[in-house]
C-alpha positions as CSV (number, residue, x, y, z in Angstrom):
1,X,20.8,47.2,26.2
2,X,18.1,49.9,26.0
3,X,14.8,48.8,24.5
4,X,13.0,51.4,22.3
5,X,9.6,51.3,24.0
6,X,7.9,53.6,21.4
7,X,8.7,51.1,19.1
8,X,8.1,47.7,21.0
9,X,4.8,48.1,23.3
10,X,4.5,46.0,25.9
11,X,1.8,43.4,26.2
12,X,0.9,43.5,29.4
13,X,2.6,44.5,33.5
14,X,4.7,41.5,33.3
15,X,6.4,42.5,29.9
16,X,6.6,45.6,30.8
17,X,8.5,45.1,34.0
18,X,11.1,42.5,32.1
19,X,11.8,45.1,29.5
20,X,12.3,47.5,32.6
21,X,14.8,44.9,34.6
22,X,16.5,44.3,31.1
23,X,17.2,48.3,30.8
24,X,18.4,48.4,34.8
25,X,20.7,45.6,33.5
26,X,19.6,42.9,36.1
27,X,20.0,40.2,34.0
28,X,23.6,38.6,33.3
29,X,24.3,35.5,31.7
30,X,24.7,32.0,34.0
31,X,28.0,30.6,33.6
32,X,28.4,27.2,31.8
33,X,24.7,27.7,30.9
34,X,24.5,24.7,28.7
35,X,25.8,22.1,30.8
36,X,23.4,23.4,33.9
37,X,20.5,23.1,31.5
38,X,21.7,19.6,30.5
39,X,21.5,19.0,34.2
40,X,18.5,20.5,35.4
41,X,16.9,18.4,32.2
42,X,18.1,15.2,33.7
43,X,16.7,16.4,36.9
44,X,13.5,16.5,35.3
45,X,13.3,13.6,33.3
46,X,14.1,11.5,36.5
47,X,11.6,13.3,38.4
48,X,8.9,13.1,35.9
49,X,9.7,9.7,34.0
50,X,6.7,8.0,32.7
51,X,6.7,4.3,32.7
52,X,2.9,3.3,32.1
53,X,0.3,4.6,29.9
54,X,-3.8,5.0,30.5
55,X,-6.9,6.0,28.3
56,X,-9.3,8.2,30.3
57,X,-12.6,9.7,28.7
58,X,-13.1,13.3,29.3
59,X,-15.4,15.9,28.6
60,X,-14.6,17.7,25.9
61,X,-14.8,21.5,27.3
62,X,-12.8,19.9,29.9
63,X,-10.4,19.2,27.9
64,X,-10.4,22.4,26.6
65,X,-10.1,24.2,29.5
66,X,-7.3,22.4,30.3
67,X,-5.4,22.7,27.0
68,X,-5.9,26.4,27.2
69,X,-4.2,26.4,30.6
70,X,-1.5,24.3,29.0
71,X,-1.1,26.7,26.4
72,X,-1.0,29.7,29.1
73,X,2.0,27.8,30.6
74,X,3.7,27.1,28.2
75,X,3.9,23.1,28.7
76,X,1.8,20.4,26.5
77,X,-1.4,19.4,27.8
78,X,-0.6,15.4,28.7
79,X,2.1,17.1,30.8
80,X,-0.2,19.2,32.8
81,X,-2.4,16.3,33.4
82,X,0.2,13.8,34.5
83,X,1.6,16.9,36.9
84,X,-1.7,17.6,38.1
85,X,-2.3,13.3,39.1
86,X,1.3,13.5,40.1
87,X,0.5,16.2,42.8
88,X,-2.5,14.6,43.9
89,X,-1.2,11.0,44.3
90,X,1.5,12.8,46.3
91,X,-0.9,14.5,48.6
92,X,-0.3,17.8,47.8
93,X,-3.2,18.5,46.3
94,X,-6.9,18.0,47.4
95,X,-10.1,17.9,45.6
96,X,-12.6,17.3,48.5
97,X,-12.8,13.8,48.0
């Protein structure tokens, strides 16, 4: 599949190397792609199940700050914060403390 790029621009290096890897047909579809999505879901939501609930106060541009970088990854805020405490209670993350 050739995409037209006169009419579709690119947003930015990244998109522009997809559409490129799309017109070198490097992409092809996964096999059973529904049942391994099921699965790596499951893998998640294992990984990741939340079984307590907190109230923290926050500043608010902090909060923005972080929502924007939720936004920029494409995952909901909350989940960005419980991944970031999940990392650090794990030890792979330091903050100089």
């Amino acid at each position: 599949m050739k995409i037209k790029k006169d009419i579709f621009e690119p947003i930015d290096k990244d998109e522009e190397e997809l559409i490129n890897a799309i017109d070198r047909d490097e992409f092809v579809e996964i096999p059973n792609q529904e049942n391994k999505i099921k699965k790596y879901t499951s893998y998640f939501k294992k990984a990741f199940k939340k079984d307590k609930r907190i109230t923290i106060r926050v500043d608010h541009h902090d909060l923005k700050e972080i929502q924007d970088k939720a936004i920029e990854s494409g995952i909901p805020y909350q989940t960005l914060i419980s991944a970031v405490l999940h990392k650090f209670a794990r030890g792979k993350m330091d903050i100089g403390v």
